[in-house]
C-alpha positions as CSV (number, residue, x, y, z in Angstrom):
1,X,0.0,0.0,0.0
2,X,2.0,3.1,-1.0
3,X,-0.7,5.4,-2.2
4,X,-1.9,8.4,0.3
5,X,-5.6,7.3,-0.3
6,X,-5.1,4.7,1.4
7,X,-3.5,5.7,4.4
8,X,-5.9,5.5,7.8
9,X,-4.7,6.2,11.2
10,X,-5.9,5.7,14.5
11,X,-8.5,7.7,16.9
12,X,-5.6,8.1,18.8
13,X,-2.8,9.8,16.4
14,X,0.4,10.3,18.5
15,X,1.9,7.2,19.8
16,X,3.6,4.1,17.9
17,X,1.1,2.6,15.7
18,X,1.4,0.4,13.0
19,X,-1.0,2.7,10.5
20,X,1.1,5.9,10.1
21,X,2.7,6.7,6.9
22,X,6.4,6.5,6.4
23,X,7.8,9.7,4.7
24,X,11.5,7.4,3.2
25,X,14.0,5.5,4.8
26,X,15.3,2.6,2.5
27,X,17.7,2.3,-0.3
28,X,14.8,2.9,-3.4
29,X,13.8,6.6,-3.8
30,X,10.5,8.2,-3.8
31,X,7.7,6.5,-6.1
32,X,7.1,9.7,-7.7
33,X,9.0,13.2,-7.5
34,X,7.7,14.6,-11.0
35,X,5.1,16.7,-8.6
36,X,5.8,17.5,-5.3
37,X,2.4,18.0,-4.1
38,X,1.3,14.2,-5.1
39,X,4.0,12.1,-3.9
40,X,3.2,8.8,-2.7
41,X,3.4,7.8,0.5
42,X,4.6,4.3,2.7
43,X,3.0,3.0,5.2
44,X,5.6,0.2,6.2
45,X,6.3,1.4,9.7
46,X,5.5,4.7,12.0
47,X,8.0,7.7,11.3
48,X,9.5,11.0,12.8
49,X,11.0,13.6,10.5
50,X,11.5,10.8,8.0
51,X,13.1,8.3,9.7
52,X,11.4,5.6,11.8
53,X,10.7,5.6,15.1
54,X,13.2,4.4,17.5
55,X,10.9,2.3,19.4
56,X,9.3,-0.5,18.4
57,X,5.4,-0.3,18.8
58,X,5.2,-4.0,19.3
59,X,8.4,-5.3,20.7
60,X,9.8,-2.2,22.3
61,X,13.3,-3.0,20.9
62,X,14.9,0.4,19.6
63,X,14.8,0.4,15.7
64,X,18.4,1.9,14.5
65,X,19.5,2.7,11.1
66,X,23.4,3.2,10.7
67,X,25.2,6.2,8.8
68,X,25.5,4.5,6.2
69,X,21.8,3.4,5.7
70,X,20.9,7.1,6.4
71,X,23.5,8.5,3.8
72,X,22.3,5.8,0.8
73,X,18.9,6.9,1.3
74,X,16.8,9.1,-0.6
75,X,14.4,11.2,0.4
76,X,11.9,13.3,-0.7
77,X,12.8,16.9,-1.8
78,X,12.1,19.6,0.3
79,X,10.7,21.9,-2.0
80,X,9.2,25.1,-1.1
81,X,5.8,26.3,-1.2
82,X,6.6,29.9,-2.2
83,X,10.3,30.4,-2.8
84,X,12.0,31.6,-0.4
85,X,9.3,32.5,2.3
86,X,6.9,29.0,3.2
87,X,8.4,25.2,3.6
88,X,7.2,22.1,4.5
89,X,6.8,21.9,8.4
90,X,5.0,23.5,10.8
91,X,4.6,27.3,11.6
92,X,3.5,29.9,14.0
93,X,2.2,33.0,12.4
94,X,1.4,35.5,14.9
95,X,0.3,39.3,15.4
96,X,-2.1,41.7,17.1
97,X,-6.1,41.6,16.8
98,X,-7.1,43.1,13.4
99,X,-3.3,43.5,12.4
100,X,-4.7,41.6,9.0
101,X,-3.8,38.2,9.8
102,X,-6.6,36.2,8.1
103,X,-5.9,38.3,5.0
104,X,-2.6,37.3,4.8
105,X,-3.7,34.0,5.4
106,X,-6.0,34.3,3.2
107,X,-3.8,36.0,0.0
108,X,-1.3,32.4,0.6
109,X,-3.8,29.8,0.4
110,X,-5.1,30.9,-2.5
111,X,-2.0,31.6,-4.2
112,X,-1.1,28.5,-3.4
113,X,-4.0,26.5,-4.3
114,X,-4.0,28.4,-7.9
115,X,0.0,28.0,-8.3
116,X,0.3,31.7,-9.0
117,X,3.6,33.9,-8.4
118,X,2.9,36.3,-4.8
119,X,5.1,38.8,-4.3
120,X,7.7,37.5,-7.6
121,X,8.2,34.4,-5.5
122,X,7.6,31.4,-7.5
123,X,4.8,29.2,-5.7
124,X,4.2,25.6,-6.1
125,X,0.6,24.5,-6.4
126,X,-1.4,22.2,-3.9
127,X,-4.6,21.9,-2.7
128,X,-5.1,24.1,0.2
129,X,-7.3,23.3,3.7
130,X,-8.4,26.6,5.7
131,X,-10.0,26.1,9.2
132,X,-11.2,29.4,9.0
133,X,-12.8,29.0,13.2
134,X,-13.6,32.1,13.9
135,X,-15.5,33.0,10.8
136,X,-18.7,32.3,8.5
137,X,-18.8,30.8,5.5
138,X,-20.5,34.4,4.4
139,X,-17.6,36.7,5.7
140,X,-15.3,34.0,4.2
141,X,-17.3,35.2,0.7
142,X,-17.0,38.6,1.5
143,X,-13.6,38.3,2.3
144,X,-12.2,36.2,-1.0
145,X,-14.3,38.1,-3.4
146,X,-13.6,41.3,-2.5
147,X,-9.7,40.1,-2.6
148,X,-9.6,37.9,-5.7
149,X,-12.7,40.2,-7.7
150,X,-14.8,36.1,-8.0
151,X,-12.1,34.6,-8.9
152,X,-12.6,30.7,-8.2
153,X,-10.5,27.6,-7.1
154,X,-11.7,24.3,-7.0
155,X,-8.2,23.5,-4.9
156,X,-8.8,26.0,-2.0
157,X,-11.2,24.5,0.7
158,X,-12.6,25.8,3.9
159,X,-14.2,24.3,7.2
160,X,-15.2,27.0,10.3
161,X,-15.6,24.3,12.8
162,X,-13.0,21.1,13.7
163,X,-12.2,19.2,16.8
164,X,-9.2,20.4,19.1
165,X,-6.2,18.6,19.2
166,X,-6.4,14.8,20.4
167,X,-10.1,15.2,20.5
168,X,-10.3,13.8,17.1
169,X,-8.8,16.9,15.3
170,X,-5.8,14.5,13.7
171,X,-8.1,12.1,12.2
172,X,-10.5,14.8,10.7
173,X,-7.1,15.7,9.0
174,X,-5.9,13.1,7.9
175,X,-9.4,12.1,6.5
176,X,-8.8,15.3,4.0
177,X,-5.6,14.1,3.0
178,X,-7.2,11.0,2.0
179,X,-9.2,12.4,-0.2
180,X,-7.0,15.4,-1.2
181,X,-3.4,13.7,-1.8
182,X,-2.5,16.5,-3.2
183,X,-2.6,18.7,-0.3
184,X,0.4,21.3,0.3
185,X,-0.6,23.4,2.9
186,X,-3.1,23.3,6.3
187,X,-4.2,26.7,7.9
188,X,-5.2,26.3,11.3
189,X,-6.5,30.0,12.0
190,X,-6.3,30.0,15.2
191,X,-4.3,28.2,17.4
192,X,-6.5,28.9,20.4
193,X,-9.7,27.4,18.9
194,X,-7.8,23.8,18.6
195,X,-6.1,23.7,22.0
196,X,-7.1,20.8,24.0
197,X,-8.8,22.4,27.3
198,X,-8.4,21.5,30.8
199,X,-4.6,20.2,31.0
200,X,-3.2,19.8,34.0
201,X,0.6,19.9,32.2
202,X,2.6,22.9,32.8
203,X,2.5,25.6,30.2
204,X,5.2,24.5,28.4
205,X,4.5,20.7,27.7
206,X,0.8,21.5,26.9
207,X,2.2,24.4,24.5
208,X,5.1,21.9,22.9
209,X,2.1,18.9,22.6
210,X,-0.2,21.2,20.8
211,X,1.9,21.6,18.0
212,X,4.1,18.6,18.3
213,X,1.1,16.5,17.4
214,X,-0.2,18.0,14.3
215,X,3.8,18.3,13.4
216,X,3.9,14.7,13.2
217,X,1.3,14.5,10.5
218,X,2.8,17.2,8.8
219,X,6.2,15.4,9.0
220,X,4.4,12.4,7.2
221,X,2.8,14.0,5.0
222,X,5.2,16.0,3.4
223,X,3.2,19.4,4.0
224,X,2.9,22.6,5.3
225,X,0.8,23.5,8.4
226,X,0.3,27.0,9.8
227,X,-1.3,28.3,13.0
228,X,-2.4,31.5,13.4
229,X,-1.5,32.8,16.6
230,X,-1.7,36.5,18.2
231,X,1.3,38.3,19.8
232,X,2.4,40.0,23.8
233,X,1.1,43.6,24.2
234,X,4.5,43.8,26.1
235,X,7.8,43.9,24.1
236,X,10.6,41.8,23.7
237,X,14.5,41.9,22.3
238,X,14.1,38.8,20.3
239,X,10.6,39.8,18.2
240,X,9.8,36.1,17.9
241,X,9.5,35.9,22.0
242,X,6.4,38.7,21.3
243,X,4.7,35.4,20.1
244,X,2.0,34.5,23.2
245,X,2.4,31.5,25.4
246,X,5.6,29.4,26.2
247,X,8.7,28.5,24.4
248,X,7.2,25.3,24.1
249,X,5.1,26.9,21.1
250,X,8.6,27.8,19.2
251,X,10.5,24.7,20.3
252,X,8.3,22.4,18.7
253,X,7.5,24.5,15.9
254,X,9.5,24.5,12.5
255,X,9.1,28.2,12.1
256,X,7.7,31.6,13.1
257,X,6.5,34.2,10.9
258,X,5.9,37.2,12.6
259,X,3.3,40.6,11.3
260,X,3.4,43.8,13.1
261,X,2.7,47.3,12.6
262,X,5.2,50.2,13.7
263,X,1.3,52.3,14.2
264,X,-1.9,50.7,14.6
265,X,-3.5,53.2,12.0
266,X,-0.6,52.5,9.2
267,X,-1.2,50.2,6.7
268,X,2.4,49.1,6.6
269,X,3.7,46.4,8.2
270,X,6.6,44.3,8.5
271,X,6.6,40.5,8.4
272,X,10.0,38.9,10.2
273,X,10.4,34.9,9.0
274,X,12.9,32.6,11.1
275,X,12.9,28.8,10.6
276,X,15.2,25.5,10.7
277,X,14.9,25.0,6.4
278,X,14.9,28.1,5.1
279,X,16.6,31.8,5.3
280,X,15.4,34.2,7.8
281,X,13.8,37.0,6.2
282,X,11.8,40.6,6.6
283,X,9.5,42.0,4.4
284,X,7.8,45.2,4.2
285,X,4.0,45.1,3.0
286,X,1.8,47.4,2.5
287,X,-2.0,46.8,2.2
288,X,-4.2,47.6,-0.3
289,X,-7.4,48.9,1.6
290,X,-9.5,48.7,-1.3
291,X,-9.1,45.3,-1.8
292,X,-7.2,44.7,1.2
293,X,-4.1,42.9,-0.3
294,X,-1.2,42.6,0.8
295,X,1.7,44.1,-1.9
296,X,5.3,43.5,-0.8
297,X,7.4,46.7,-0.9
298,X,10.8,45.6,-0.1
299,X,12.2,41.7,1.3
300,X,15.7,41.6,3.1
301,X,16.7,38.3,3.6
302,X,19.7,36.0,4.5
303,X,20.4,34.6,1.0
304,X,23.3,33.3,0.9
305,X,23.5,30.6,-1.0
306,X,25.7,27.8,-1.5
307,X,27.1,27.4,-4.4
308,X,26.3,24.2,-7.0
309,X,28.1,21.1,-6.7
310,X,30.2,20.9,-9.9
311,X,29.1,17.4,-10.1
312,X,25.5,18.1,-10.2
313,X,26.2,21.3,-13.0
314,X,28.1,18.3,-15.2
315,X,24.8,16.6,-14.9
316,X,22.9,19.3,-15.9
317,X,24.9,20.6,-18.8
318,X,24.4,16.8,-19.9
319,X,20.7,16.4,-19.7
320,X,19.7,18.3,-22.6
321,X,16.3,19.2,-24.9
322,X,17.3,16.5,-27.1
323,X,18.4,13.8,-24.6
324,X,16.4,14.8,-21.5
325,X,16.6,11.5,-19.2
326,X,19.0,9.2,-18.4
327,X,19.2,5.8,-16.4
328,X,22.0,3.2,-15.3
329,X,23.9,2.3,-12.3
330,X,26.7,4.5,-10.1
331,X,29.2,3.3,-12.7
332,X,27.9,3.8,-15.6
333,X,26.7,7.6,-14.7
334,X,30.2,8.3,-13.7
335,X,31.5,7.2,-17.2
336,X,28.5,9.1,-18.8
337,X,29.9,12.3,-16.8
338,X,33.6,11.4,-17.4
339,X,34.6,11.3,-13.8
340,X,37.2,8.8,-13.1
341,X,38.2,10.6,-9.4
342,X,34.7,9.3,-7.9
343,X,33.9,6.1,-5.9
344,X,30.5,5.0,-7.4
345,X,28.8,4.7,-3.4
346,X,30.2,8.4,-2.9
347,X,28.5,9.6,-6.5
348,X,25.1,8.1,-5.6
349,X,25.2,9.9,-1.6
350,X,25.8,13.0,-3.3
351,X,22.9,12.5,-5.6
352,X,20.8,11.7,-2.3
353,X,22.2,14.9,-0.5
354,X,21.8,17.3,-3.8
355,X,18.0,15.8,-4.6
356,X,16.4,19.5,-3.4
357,X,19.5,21.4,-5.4
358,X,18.6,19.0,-8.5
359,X,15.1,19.6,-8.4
360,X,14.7,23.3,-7.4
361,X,17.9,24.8,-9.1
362,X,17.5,22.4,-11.8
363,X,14.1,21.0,-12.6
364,X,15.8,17.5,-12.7
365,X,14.0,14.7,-10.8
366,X,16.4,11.7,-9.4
367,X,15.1,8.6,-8.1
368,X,17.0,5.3,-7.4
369,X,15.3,1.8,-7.6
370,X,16.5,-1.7,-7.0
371,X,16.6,-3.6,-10.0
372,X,18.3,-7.5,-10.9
373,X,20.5,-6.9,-7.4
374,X,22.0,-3.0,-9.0
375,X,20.8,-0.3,-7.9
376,X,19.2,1.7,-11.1
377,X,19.8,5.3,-11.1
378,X,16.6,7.5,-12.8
379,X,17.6,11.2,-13.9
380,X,15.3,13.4,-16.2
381,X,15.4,17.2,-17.0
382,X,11.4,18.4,-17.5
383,X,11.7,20.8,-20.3
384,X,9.2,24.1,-20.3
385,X,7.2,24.4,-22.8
């Protein structure tokens, strides 16, 4: 069973089970990477961040991998949702009442849903879920069609009522990813409306739970999840400790996206980005009150970049219009590339370590596959039309 639609867990989501999907850890590569919103999914054993679990649900033995299982496997591409600005993971996006939050929340999920650039960053399209739960399905259409002028999308859906967090909340999830395996991103808008109530766990662990269990499924999925959170009235010298309630909420988190206003009556504001796969950024927006839209004036960011493997330029210099794909094992790509200096092993870990560079710098898709006791290597340049 490798196929997302297929996938069930659990009333209980968070614990070792048998059911949960397996994002990759084996020596074949992903079934598909042509579209990184529809990639298919395992189901062989329970998994966190993409490797398995290192407890056994059934036998409680701990379930190791060595370096060397973890460097010849391939996993999926990390590829960004808008360039630059929204991964996969799991956010926090926080700010003050009326700041424009749900606009801005708005503005990305349908961006996303309709693959259209925002802001000249590229975007990668996926269907989109919205728990809009503090709103009506009628302010919701006053809302998008005053933004978007009736502009429709068939891959942009909305709910204004869900379950909290381990009150049934993971499944209803889950249930939509059945049916939409081509999900990208989850809006949770907000936080507060999902939080499980009456813990008795300090702050902190009820804060890191909250968010640690739907950034399991996120994990798994391969997707993007974003709660919409509000901010301190009282300052702080790190701006991401404005965020309300514990550390526990950015310690489990993958990132923070921060909107504030330098006046309450301006209708500028500034948007600071930190997370663990991606740059840290800050953007000044300013928002169009007529259609109240948020237009990026100006986005500092921490681009450095590192610069492209030679090895993976010689494969793209090779992969050509004419001769687009190629297949074969370690040795016979390192001929193909005329690289004698090269152990065959250490060519294919690059591969595995470059497959986000290969894809997103390159548009080349590489997946590996066990064939006749070789392991095949798959390589193929999509072309724009």
């Amino acid at each position: 069973m490798t196929n997302k639609e297929k996938t069930t867990v659990p009333e209980s989501f968070v614990g070792a089970n048998e059911e949960q999907p397996q994002v990759l850890l084996n020596n074949n590569s992903i079934a598909d990477t042509k579209d990184a919103g529809k990639q298919n999914i395992s189901i062989n054993e329970p998994t966190t961040d993409g490797c398995p679990e290192t407890e056994h649900p059934l036998d409680g033995q701990l379930r190791t991998h060595s370096l060397t299982e973890i460097l010849d496997a391939t996993f999926l591409p990390q590829v960004p949702l808008i360039e630059n600005f929204l991964y996969v993971g799991t956010y926090i996006l926080a700010g003050s009442p009326k700041i424009g939050k749900s606009f801005l929340m708005a503005q990305i999920a349908f961006h996303v849903s309709k693959g259209r650039t925002m802001w000249d960053l590229n975007v990668n399209q996926g269907t989109v879920l919205y728990l809009a739960l503090e709103d009506t399905y009628a302010r919701i259409q006053k809302r998008l069609s005053r933004m978007f002028d009736m502009e429709e999308s068939e891959h942009l859906h909305f709910a204004i009522k869900a379950k909290a967090v381990q009150q049934g909340l993971e499944n209803q999830l889950v249930n939509f990813l059945s049916k939409h395996p081509d999900t990208r991103l989850i809006i949770i808008d907000t936080l507060q409306k999902v939080r499980e109530l009456g813990s008795d766990k300090n702050l902190y662990g009820s804060d890191y739970d909250v968010i640690s269990h739907v950034k399991q499924l996120a994990d798994l999925y391969h997707i993007c999840v974003i709660f919409v959170h509000h901010t301190r009235k009282q300052k702080a010298s790190d701006v991401f400790e404005e965020i309300s309630g514990s550390q526990g909420l950015m310690g489990a988190a993958d990132g923070a996206i921060l909107i504030k206003k330098e006046k309450r009556t301006s209708n500028k504001a500034i948007i600071e980005i930190s997370g663990r796969d991606q740059p840290d950024a800050k953007l000044e927006i300013i928002r169009d009150v007529e259609r109240c839209y948020w237009k990026l004036e100006k986005m500092d960011s921490d681009l450095w970049k590192e610069p492209p493997d030679p090895l993976i330029v010689k494969i793209a210099d090779k992969l050509t219009e004419e001769n687009p794909a190629w297949s074969g094992t370690a040795t016979e790509l390192l001929a193909f590339l005329e690289e004698s200096d090269l152990a065959a092993n250490v060519l294919t870990r690059k591969l595995n370590t470059q497959i986000d560079n290969l894809l997103t710098d390159f548009n080349i898709h590489y997946r590996t596959e066990h064939k006749h006791k070789e392991r095949m290597i798959y390589l193929e340049k999509i072309i724009d039309n």
